[in-house]
N, C-alpha and C positions, 0 to 999 in steps of 0.2 A: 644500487641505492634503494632501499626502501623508500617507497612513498607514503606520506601523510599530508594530513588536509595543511594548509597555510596555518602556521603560528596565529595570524589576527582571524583567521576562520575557525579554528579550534577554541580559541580563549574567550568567542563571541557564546551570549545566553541565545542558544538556538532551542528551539522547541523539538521537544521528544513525545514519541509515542507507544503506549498501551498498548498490548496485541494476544489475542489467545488463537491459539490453533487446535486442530486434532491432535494426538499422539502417535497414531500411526498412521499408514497406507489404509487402514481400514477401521480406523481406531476411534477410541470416543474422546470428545471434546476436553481436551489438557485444561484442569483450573490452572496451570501456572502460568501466569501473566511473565511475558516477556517486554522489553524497553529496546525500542527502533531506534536508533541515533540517528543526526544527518551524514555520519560519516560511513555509518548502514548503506545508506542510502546512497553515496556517495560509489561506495566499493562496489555497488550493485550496479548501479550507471555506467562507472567507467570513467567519471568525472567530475569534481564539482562547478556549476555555472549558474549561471543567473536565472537559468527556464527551472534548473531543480529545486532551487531554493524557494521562488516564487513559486511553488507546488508545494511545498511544505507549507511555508504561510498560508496555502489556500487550503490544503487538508488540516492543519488543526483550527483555522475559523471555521472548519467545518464539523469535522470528530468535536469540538465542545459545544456545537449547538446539536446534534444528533447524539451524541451518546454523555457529554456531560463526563463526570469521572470515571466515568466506566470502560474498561476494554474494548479496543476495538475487534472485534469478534471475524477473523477472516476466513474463516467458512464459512459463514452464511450472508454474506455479500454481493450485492451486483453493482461496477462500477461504470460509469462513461467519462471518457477524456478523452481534449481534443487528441489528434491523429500526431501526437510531438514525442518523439523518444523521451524526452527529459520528463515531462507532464504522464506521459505512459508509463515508463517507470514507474511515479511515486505510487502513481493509482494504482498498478500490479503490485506492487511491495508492500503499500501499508491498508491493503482492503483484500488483499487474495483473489482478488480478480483476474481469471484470466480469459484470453481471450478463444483460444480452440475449448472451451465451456462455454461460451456464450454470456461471460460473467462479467466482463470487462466487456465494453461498446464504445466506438467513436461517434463523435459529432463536434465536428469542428466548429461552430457556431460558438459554444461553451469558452472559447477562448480558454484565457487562463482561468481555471475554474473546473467542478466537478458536480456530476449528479452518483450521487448513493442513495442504492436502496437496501434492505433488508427483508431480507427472502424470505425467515421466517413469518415475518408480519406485515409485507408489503409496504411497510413505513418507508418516505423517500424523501429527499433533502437534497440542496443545491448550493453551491456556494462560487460567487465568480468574481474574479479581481473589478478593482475601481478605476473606471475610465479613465484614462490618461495617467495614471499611476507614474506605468512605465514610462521611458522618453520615447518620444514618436520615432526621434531622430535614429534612436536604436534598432528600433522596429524596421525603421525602414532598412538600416543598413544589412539587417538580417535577412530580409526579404531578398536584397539583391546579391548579397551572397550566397546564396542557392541555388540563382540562376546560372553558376559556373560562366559568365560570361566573362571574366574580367583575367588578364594575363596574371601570369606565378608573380611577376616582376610588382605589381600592384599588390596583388593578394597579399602576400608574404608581406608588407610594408602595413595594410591598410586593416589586417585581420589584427596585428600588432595593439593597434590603437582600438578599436572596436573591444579585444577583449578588457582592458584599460578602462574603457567608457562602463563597459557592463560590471565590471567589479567596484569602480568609484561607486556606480549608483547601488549597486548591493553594501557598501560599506555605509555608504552616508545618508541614503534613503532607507533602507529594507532595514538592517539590522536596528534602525532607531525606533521601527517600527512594533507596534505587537499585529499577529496577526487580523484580529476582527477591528480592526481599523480601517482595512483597505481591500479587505477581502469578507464579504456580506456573504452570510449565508441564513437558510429559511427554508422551513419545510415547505414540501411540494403536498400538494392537496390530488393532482392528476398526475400522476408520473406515466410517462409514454416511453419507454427508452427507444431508441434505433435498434433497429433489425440487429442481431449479431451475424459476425463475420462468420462462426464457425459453430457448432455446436454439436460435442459430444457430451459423453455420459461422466461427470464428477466423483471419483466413487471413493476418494477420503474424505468424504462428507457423508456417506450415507450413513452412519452409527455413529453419529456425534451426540445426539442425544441418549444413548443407550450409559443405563445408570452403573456404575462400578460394582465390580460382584460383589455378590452376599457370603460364600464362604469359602474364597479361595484367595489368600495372600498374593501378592503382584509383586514380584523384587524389583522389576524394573519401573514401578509405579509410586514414589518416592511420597507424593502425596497422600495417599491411600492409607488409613489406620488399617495397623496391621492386622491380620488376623492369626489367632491359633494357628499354627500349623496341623493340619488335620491328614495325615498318610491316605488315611481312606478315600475321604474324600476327594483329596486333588489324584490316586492314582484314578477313582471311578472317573473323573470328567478328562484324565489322560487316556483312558480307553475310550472314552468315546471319540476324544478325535481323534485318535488314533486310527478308529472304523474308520473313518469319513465322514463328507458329510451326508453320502445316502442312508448312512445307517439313523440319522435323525429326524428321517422322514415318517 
């Protein structure tokens, strides 16, 4: 059986997002703007639920006060979210953050909520759900569902109703909502991130900025006015790679 999101979860005005990446492993920054659904997002988690959803509403009250209509640019990103698969997710998916880069950070503090900064320019930004938003009641039940204490005979009955309580309140609270309602965001003047967990070297990033050639056509580069086809030219820059790269030294 194919899966798909809930008929009233599909037919809901969920908010979408903007996104540019590089074009390849070593490539320069793609103008073509791509569109993240929640159902992206959904396939990438494994699931949809109330902690993913409430991450969407907290990333676009965020992406509209930091970037306004513009793309969200995920190669030059650093994000921090709490330490929660679902909240971890959205951050890695829709900011490129990851975290054996050191680009993505926890700090569970943040609750529901995010800091992004932009690497180019150090500019950084915060955005965290509205106290008590959520139901406490929920909260708590999730809390003690973690602790594995409770027998199959309970769980299996009491998860029932739990997921029950977390979708009413996504139907009847959240989706009545727009996101910068309940979820504040505001640029950060001191941005301090936490330590990262890991940190290697990023290297489909490194020639993002580097400009589209000057005389050699790109068939795979759709965007790109074309250029004359010029034999000469493209077989000289095909001997050269051809040498290697020592020969360019």
């Amino acid at each position: 059986m194919k899966w798909t999101l809930a008929r009233w979860l599909e037919d809901a005005a969920l908010p979408a997002f903007q996104v540019l990446d590089t074009r390849s492993a070593q490539g320069r920054l793609d103008p073509r703007v791509k569109t993240v659904t929640v159902a992206d997002l959904v396939l990438a988690h494994g699931h949809a639920c109330d902690g993913l959803l409430r991450g969407v509403w907290a990333m676009r009250a965020l992406a509209d006060v930091a970037f306004g209509d513009a793309p969200i640019d995920r190669s030059d990103l650093l994000v921090v979210s709490k330490n929660s698969p679902c909240l971890g997710d959205v951050a890695a998916y829709l900011t490129g953050g990851r975290a054996r880069f050191g680009t993505h950070r926890l700090d569970d503090s943040l609750g529901v909520g995010f800091q992004l900064q932009r690497l180019s320019s150090r500019e950084a930004w915060e955005v965290r759900e509205e106290p008590g938003f959520f139901p406490a009641n929920i909260v708590a039940w999730e809390a003690d569902f973690v602790k594995g204490e409770r027998s199959a005979s309970q769980m299996r009955e009491l998860l029932a109703v739990h997921e029950a309580a977390q979708w009413d309140w996504v139907r009847e609270v959240l989706l009545s909502s727009v996101p910068h309602e309940h979820y504040a965001a505001r640029r950060l003047t001191d941005f301090n991130p936490p330590a990262p967990l890991h940190e290697a070297r990023r290297t489909d990033t490194v020639n993002r900025l580097v400009p589209a050639p000057l005389d050699l056509p790109s068939p795979d580069d759709p965007t790109q006015v074309a250029t004359p086809y010029d034999p000469e030219t493209w077989n000289h820059w095909q001997r050269r790679y051809a040498a290697g790269p020592d020969s360019m030294s």
